[in-house]
C-alpha positions in Angstrom: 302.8 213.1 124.5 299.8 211.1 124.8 297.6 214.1 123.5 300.1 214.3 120.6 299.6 210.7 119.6 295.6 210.9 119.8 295.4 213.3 117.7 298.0 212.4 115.1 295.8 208.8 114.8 292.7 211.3 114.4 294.5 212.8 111.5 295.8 209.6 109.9 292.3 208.5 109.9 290.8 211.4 108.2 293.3 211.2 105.8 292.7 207.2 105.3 289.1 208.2 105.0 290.2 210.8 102.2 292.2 208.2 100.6 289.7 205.7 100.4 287.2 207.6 99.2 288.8 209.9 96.3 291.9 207.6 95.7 291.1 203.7 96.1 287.6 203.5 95.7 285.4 200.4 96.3 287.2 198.3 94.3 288.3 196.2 97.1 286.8 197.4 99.7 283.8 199.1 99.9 281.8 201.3 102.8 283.5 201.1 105.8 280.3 202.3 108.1 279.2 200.7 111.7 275.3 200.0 110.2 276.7 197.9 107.8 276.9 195.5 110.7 273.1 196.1 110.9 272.2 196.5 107.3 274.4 193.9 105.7 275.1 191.3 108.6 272.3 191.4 111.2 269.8 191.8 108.0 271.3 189.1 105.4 274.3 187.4 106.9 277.1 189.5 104.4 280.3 190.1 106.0 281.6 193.1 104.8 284.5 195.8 105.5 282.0 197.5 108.1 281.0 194.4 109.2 284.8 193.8 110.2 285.3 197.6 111.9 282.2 196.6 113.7 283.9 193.2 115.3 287.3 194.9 115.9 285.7 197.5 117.6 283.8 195.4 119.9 286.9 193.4 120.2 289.4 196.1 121.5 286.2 197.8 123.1 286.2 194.3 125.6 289.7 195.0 126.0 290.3 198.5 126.2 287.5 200.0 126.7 285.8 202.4 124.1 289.5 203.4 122.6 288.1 203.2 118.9 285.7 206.2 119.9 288.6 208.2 121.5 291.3 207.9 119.1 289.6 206.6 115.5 286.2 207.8 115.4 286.4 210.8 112.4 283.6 212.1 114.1 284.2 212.1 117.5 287.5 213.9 116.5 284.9 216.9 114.6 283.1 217.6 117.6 286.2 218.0 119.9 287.6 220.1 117.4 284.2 222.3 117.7 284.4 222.3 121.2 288.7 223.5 121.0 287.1 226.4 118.9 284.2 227.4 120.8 287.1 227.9 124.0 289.6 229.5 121.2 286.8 232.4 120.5 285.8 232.9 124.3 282.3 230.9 123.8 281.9 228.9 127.3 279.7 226.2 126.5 277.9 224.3 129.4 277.7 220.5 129.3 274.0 219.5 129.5 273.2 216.4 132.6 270.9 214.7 131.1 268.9 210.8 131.6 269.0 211.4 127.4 272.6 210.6 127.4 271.5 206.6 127.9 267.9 206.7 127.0 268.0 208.3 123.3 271.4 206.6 121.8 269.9 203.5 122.5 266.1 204.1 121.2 268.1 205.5 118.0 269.5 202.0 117.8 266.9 199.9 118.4 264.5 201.9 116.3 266.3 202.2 113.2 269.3 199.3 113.2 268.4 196.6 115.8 264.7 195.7 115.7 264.3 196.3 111.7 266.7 194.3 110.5 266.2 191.7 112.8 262.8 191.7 111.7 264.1 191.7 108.2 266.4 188.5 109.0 263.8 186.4 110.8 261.1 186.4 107.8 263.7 185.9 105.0 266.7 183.4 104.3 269.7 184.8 106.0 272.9 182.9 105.2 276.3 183.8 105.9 278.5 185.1 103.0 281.7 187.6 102.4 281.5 191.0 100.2 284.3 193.2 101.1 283.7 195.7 98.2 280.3 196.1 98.9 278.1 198.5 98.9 280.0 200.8 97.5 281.4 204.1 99.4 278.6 206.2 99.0 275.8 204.1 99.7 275.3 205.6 102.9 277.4 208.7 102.4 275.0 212.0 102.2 275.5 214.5 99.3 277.4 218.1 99.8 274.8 220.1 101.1 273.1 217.4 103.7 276.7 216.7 104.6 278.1 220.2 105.3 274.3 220.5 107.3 275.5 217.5 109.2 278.6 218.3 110.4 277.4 221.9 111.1 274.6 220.6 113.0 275.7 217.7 114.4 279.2 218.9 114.8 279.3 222.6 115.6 275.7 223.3 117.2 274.7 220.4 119.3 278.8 221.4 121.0 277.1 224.6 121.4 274.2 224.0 122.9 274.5 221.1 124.6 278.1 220.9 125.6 281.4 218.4 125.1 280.7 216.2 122.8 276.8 216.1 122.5 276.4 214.3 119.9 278.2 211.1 121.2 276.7 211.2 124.1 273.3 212.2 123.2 272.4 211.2 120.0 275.4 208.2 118.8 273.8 204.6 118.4 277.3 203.1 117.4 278.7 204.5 120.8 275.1 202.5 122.9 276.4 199.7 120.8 279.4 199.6 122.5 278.4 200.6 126.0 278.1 197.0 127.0 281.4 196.3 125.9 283.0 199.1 127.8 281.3 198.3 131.0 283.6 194.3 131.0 286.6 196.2 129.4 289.8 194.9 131.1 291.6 198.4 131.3 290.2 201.2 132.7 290.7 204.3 134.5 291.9 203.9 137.7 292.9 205.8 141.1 296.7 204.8 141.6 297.4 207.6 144.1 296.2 210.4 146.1 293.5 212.8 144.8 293.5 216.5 145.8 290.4 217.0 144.6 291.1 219.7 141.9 289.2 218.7 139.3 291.0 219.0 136.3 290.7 215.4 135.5 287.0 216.3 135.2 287.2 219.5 133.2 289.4 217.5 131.2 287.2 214.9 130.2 285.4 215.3 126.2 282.4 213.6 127.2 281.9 215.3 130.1 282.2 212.7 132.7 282.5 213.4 136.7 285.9 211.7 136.8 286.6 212.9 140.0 283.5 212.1 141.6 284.1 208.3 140.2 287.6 207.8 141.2 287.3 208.8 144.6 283.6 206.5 144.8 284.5 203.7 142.9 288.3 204.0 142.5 288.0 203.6 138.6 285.5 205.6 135.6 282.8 203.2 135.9 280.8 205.4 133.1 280.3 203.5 129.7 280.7 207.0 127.6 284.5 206.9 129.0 286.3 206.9 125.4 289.7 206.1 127.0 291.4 209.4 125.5 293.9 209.5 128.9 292.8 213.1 128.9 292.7 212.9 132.5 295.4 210.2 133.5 298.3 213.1 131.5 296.4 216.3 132.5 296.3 214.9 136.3 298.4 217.6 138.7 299.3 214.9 141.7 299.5 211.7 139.2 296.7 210.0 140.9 295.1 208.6 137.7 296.6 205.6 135.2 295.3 203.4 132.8 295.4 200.4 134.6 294.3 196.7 133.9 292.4 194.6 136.2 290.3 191.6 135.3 286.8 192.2 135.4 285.9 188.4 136.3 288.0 189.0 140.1 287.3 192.9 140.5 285.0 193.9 142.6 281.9 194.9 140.5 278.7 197.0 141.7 276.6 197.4 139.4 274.7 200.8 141.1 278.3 202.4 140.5 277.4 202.2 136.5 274.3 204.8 137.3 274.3 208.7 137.9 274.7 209.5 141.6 272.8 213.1 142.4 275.8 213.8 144.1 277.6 214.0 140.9 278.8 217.7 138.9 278.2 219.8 142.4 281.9 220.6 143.3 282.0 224.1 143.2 285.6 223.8 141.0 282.8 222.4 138.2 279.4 223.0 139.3 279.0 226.1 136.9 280.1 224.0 134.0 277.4 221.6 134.3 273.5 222.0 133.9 271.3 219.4 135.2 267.9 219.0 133.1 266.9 215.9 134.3 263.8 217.2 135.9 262.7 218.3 132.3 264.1 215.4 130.8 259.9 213.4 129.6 259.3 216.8 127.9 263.0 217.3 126.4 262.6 213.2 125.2 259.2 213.3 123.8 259.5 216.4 121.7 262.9 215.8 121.0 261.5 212.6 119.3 258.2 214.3 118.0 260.4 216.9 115.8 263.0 214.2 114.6 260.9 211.8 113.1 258.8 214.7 111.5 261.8 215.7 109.2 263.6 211.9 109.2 263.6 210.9 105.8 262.0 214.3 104.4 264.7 216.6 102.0 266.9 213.8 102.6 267.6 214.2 106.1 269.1 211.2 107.5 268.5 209.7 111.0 271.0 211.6 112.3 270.7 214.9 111.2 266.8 214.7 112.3 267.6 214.1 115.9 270.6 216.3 115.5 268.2 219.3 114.1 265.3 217.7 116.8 267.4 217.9 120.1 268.5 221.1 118.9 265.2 222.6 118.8 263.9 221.1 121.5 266.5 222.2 123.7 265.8 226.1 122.7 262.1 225.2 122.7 262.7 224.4 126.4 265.4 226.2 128.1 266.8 228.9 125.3 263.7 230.7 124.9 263.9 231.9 128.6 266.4 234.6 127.9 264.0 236.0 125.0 260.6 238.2 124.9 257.3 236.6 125.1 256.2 237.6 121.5 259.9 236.3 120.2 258.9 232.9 121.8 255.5 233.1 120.2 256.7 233.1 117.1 259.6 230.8 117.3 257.3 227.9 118.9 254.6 228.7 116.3 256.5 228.7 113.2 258.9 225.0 114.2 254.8 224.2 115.6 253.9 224.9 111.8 256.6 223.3 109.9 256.5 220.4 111.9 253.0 220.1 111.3 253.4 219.8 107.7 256.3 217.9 107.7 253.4 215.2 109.7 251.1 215.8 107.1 253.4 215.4 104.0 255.0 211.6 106.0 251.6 210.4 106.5 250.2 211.1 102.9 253.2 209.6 101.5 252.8 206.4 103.7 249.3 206.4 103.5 249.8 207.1 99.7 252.1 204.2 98.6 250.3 201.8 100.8 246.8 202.6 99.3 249.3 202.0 96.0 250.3 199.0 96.8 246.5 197.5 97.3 245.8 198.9 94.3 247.6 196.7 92.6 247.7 194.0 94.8 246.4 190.5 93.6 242.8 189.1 94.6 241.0 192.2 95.3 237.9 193.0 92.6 237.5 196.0 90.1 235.9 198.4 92.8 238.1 198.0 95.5 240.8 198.6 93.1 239.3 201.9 91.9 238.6 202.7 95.6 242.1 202.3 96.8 243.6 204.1 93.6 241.3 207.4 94.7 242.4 206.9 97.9 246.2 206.9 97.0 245.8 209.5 94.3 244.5 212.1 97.1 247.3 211.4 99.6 250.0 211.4 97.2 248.9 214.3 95.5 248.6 216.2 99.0 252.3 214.8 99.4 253.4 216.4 96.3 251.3 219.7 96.8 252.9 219.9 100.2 256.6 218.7 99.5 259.1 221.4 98.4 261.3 219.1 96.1 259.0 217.2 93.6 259.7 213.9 93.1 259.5 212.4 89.4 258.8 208.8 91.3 255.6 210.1 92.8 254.1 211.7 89.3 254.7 208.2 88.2 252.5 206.7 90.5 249.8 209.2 90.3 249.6 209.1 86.2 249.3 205.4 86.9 246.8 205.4 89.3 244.6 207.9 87.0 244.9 205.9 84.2 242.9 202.9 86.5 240.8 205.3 86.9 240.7 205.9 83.3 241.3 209.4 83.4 243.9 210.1 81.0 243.7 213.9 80.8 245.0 213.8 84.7 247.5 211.0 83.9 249.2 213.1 80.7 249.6 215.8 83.1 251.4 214.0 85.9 253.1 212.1 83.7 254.6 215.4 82.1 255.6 216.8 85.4 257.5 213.7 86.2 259.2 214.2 83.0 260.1 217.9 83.4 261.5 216.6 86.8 263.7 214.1 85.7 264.1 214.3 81.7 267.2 212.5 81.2 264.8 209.5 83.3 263.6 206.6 80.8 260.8 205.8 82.9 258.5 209.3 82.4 259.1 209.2 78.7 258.3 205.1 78.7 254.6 206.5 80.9 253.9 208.9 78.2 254.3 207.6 75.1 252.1 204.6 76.8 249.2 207.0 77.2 249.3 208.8 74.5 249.5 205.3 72.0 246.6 204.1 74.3 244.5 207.6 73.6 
């Protein structure tokens, strides 16, 4: 019954979701999205629709633990579906035990929600103000082809490879966000009667928690990933589990019982469905990280189809490639060594292109340093562009600008061209032009 109602809400939300976007529109409300509460309210104070979700989830999350991720969370519903597939066809997957579960949600958040737009808020005016229909529903939404890479990758593979749920526990920043939450959260999982030990609440479990181990330790799921699904309070043979309430203030409360025990995933009944990495895990973090950030941003990969695409690799990079010949793994690590390379090479030129821009034509600096910093810029964003498989009409813009300081117009009619093959319906390439060629 209880399985019946999760995933009818999954479905109603899908279907609200679908509603909202092809039916309503933002006309009263716009993107419903957790970083709004990071982009709109932490950054400039605007209480929006996300904004809201973001405050009722914390809410209920104090209350009932993370039930918005169990039974709301479109895609939390995406991966369990991949997982329900994966058994469907005969593909065993095995859950990956990992330190990365805590350590890379959380650098995700900080890096790209919490510490920016903090930042942001503490060296501008920030005042409090209400904006429901804004930004609009696609603002943050990616387009077809980054989507359906997106869901594949972050919904489909990283189940694969790294087991129930992996990108929630792995990679999520909304799900670190409410971590804290979870930990005070009033009802929880709790033993109510006698364990045999079977393990089925743990096999159970979506994100791949030792609920047996916990329950018979701790009496309750002390782990914050715990999405309050009540997969293993109704799949429970001897009816030891229930969702229970208990105030938090007069429980008893240790805080080492909110850590991984080594003693945890080594009951032979689960042992095999469970792989413990943590011995590998400085490697798996740090190149994990490396070959995110070298495609973040790039093609219009979002944050989290990077780290989606950079656990993924790393993972094989590490432990896949076992199983394969030694001229196989040659390759594979030399070509993902290659592309990453370039990837590094086209990010810095760009930075190092639009900041050399930006003293260009920066006040208080004298003629020579402006034509020093234009050459400089023009030979990083032109490496950029040489580089970069999709051209970007933005770029030529600022290159045919930069050569006309440099009062070579030959170069800046040229770039300026290619910015208007690029984007001809673009007002801005045609504006460049017909300034150059007036000015010739």
């Amino acid at each position: 019954m209880i399985l019946k109602l999760r995933v009818t809400s999954l479905i109603a939300i899908h279907i609200l979701i679908l509603l909202h976007v092809y039916y309503f529109g933002s006309d009263v409300v716009g993107s419903i999205d957790f970083q709004e509460f990071f982009h709109s309210f932490i950054k400039l104070g605007v209480i929006n629709a996300g904004v809201i979700l973001v405050f009722l989830a914390f809410a209920t999350t104090l209350i009932f633990g993370r039930f918005f991720c169990g039974w709301a969370c479109h895609f939390g519903a995406i991966q369990e579906l991949s997982y329900y597939i994966l058994k469907k066809l005969n593909i065993n997957t095995i859950t990956i035990n990992s330190k990365l579960v805590t350590i890379l949600p959380f650098i995700i958040l900080l890096n790209y929600y919490v510490i920016p737009n903090f930042y942001h808020s503490l060296q501008n005016p920030w005042q409090i103000s209400i904006s429901l229909n804004e930004p609009e529903i696609w603002e943050f939404l990616p387009g077809f082809i980054i989507g359906l890479l997106t869901f594949i990758i972050d919904g489909f593979l990283i189940v694969y490879f790294l087991g129930k749920k992996g990108f929630c526990r792995f990679l999520c920043p909304w799900g670190a966000f409410l971590k804290i939450p979870n930990s005070l959260a009033f009802f929880k999982v709790r033993k109510t009667g006698i364990c045999t030990e079977c393990h089925v609440c743990t096999d159970q479990c979506p994100v791949g928690i030792d609920v047996s181990y916990e329950i018979n330790n701790y009496n309750k799921v002390t782990n914050t990933n715990c999405t309050s699904c009540l997969n293993c309070t109704t799949g429970c043979p001897s009816n030891a589990l229930s969702y229970k309430f208990e105030n938090p203030l007069t429980e008893n409360i240790n805080l080492k019982n909110y850590f991984y025990n080594p003693d945890m995933y080594k009951h032979n009944n689960i042992s095999k469905k469970f792989l413990n990495i943590r011995s590998q895990d400085f490697s798996f973090l740090m190149l994990t990280i490396l070959l995110s950030i070298s495609v973040d941003s790039l093609y219009g990969i979002g944050h989290f189809l990077a780290y989606g695409i950079g656990i993924l690799l790393s993972y094989i990079m590490i432990f896949s490639l076992k199983k394969f010949s030694k001229l196989f793994k040659i390759a594979f690590i030399s070509i993902i060594s290659f592309i990453t390379i370039i990837n590094i090479i086209i990010k810095f030129s760009i930075w190092n292109g639009d900041r050399y821009y930006d003293l260009t034509y920066s006040k208080n600096i004298d003629f020579n340093e402006q034509i020093i910093y234009s050459k400089k810029s023009i030979k990083n964003l032109e490496r950029a562009s040489m580089l970069y498989l999709i051209k970007n009409s933005k770029r030529h813009i600022k290159i045919a600008q930069l050569y006309l300081t440099n009062n070579n117009k030959d170069r800046a009619l040229k770039h300026a061209n290619i910015a208007k093959s690029i984007s001809p319906n673009n007002n801005a390439p045609e504006k460049l032009l017909n300034f150059i060629i007036n000015n010739n």
